[in-house]
C-alpha positions in Angstrom: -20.4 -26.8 -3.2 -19.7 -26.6 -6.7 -18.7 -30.3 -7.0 -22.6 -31.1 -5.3 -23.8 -29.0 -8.0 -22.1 -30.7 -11.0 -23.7 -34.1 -9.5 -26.8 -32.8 -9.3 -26.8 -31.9 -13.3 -26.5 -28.7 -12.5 -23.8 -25.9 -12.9 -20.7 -25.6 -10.9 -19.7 -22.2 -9.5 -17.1 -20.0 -11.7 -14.0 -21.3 -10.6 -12.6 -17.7 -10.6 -14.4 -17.2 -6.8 -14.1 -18.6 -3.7 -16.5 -19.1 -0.7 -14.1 -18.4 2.5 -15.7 -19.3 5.5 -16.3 -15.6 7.9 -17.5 -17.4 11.3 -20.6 -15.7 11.5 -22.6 -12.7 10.0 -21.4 -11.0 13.0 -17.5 -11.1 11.6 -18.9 -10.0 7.9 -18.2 -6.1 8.0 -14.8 -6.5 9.1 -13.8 -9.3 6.4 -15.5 -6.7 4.0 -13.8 -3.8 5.5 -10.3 -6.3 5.3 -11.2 -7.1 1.5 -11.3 -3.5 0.9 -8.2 -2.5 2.5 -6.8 -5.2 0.5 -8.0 -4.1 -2.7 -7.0 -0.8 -2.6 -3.5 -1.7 -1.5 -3.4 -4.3 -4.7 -4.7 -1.0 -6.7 -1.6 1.3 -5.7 0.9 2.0 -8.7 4.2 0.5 -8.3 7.3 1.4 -10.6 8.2 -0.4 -13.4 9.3 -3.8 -13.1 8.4 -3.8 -9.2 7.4 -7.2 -8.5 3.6 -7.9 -7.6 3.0 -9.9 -4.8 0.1 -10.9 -3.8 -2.3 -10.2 -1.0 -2.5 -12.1 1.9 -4.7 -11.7 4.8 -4.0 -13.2 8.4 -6.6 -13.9 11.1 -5.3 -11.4 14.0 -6.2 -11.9 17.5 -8.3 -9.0 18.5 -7.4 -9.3 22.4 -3.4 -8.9 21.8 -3.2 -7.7 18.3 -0.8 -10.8 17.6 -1.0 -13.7 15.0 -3.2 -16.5 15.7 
């Protein structure tokens, strides 16, 4: 999207987000809900020197509860 908007003369999205693709409006307040988790868990303190990795969420089937 950005690069249509850079041809098009006009400005590009910040590169600092990203558009990531839900599936539906339908599937929004549980990707919100996710991003929240998410956030929260990258807001915990950590001792000193603990290394910060970072946060990865996984589509989870919903029937099974196992990675798809």
């Amino acid at each position: 999207m950005s690069d249509y908007l850079v041809s098009q003369g006009r400005t590009g999205l910040d590169p600092r987000l990203a558009i990531i693709p839900v599936g539906g409006i339908g599937n929004m307040p549980a990707f919100a809900r996710a991003a929240e988790i998410a956030a929260r868990a990258h807001a915990c303190p950590v001792p000193e020197g603990a290394p910060n990795y970072p946060v990865v969420v996984r589509p989870v089937d919903s029937a099974s509860g196992t990675e798809m």
